[in-house]
N, C-alpha and C positions, 0 to 999 in steps of 0.2 A: 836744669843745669845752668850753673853762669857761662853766658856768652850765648849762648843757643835763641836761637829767634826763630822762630813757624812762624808759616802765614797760612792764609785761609781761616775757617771757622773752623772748631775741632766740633766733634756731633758726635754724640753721647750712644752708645750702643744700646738697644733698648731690647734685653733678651725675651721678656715676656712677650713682644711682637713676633717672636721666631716660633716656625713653625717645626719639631723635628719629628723626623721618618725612622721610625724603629722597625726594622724589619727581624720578625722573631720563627724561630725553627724549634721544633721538638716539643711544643704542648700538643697531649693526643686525650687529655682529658673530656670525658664526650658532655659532661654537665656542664665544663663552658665553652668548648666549640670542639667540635667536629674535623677542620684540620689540621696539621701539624704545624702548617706557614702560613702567616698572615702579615701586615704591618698592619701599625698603630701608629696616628697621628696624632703629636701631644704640643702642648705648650713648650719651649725651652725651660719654664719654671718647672713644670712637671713630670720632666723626662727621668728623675733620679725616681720619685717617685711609682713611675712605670714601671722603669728597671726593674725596681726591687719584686713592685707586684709578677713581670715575669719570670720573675727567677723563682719566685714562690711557689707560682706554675708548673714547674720545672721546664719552663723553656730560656732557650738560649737565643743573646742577644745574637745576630749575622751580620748586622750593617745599621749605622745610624748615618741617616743624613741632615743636613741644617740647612731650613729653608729659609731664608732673610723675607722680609713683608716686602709689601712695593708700597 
């Protein structure tokens, strides 16, 4: 916008370095695991990916979390 001045360095968000926490309920399929609740640690690229494959499952997403890298 005209007029507007930042300062500092801006730093480019970089999602493939994220880590996200899928926490998934209600697969009870025993050919691919045995309990109902588990999480899944995926890429931030991958998480959409996940998803779908849970849901294919027939398990439901309960919580995602987003782990920034250090």
């Amino acid at each position: 916008m005209a007029g507007m001045n930042t300062t500092g360095t801006p730093k480019k968000s970089e999602y493939n370095d994220r880590t996200v926490e899928i926490e998934v309920t209600g697969v009870c399929r025993q050919d691919v695991m045995r309990t109902g609740n588990y999480t899944v640690k995926v890429n931030h690229s991958r998480m959409v990916e996940a998803m779908q494959n849970i849901n294919s499952l027939g398990g439901k997403v309960s919580k995602v979390t987003t782990e920034p890298s250090t």
